[in-house]
C-alpha positions in Angstrom: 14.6 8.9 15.3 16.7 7.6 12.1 15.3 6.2 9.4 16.1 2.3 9.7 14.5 2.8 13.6 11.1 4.2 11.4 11.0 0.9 9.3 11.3 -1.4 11.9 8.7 0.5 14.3 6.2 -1.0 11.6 3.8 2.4 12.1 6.1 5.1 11.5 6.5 6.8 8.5 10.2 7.1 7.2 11.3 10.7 7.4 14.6 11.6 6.1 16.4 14.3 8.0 15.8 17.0 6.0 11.5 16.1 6.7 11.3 14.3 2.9 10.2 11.0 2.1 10.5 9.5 -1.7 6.8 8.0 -2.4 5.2 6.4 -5.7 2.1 7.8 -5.8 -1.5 5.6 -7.0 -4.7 5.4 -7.5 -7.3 2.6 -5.4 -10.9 3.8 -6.2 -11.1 7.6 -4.9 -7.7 7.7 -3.1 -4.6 8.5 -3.6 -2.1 6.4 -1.7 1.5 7.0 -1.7 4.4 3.8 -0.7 8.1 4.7 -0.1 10.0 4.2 -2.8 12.7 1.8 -1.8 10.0 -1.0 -0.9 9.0 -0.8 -4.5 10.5 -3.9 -6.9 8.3 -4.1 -9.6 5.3 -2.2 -11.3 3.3 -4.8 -13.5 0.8 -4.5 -16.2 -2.0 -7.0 -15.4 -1.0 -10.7 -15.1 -3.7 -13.9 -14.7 -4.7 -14.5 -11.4 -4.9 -17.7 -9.6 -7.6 -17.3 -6.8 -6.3 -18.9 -3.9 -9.6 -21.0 -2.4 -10.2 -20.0 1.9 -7.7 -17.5 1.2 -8.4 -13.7 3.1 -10.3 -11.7 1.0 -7.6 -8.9 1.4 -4.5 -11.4 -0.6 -7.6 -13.5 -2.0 -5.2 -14.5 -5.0 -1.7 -15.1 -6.5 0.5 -14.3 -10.2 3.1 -16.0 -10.9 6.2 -13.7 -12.3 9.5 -14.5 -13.5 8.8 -18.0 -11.8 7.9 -16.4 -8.2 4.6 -16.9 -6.6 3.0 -13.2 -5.6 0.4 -12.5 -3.4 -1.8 -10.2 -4.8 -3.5 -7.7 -2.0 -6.4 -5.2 -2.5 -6.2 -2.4 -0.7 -9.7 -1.7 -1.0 -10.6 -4.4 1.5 -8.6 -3.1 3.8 -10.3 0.1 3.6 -13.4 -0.6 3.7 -13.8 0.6 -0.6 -16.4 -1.2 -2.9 -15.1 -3.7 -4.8 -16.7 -4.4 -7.8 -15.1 -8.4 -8.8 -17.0 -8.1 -12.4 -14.7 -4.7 -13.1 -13.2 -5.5 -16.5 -9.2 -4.6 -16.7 -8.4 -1.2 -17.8 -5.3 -0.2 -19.4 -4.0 1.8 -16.6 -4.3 -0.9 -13.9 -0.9 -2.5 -12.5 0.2 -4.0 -10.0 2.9 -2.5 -7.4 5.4 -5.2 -6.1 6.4 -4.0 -2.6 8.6 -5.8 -0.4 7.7 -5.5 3.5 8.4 -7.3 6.7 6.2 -9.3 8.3 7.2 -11.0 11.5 10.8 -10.1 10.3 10.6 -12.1 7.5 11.0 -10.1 4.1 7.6 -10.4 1.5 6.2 -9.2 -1.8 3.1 -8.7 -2.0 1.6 -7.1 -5.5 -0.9 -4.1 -4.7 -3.6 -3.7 -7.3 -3.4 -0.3 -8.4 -6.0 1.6 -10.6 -3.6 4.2 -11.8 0.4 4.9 -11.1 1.1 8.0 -11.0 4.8 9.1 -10.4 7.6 9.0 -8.2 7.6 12.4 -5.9 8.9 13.3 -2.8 6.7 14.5 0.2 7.6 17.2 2.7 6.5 16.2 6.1 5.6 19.8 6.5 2.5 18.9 4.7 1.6 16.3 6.4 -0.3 15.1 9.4 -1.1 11.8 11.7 -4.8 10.4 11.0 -7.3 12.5 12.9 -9.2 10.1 16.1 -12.3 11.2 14.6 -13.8 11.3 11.0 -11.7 8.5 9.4 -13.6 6.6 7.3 -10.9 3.7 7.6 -9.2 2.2 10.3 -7.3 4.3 12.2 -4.1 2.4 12.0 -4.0 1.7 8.8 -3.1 4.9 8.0 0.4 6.2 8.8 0.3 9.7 7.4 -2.0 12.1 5.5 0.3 13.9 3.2 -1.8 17.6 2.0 -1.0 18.4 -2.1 -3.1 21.0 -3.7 -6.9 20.0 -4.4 -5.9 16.8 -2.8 -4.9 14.2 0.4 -2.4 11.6 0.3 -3.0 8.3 2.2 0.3 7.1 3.4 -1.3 3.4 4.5 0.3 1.5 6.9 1.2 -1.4 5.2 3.1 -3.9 7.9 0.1 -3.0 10.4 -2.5 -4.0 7.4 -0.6 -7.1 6.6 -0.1 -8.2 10.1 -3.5 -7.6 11.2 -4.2 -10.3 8.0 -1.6 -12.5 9.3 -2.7 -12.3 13.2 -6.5 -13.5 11.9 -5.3 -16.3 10.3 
């Protein structure tokens, strides 16, 4: 399957042809997630949010950058993570701007991160689809789970989280 045919089955995860896949890597709580590198625009330090009243607790608020309104989504709702609202900001918090599709229009959407890592590639030798049993998330949330040494990576599955939002709306 090529590439753009990956993106635009939503649950796929991009493989290049030689099995690699360019990934920032970051923290949310415990977990490390990883999100191709081309759907990255921006990596933020902190900004003021606006909380956005009957909004999904998922994209529960906005920033406003350069004059653009930015939904702000925490993964940790998605995954079923504590979320502690009284957390005070730490220095190594940012946001990651992505842009995604979601019913084939183009978004960004900022993901609160506790910690950016780097920019890496991932071998798909390493990695593995979500087992059917003993996921602590939703199943389809997660494309990939990408073995490193003394670690996982959660490849999420970011249109499917999104839409899911969007479809309960």
């Amino acid at each position: 399957m090529q590439q753009d045919e990956n993106l635009a089955a939503g649950s796929a995860t991009p493989w290049d042809d030689n099995g690699q896949l360019e990934v920032l890597t970051f923290d949310v709580g415990d977990e490390r997630l990883a999100v191709e590198a081309v759907s990255i625009r921006e990596i933020l330090d902190l900004l003021p949010e606006t909380p956005v009243p009957g909004a999904p607790d998922l994209v529960a608020s906005v920033v406003n950058f350069r004059g653009k309104i930015i939904p702000i989504a925490d993964l940790r709702v998605a995954f079923g993570m504590p979320r502690n609202p009284a957390e005070e900001a730490h220095p190594d918090h940012r946001i990651v701007v992505i842009e995604t599709e979601i019913d084939g229009e183009p978004l960004q959407i900022g993901l609160r991160s506790d910690k950016v890592h780097e920019v890496t590639i991932l071998d798909r030798a390493d990695s593995s689809e979500p087992p059917v049993l003993g996921m602590r998330w939703r199943r389809e949330f997660v494309r990939e789970l990408v073995r490193q040494p003394g670690s996982v990576i959660v490849i999420p599955n970011l249109p499917t989280i999104f839409t899911s939002l969007a479809e309960a709306a």
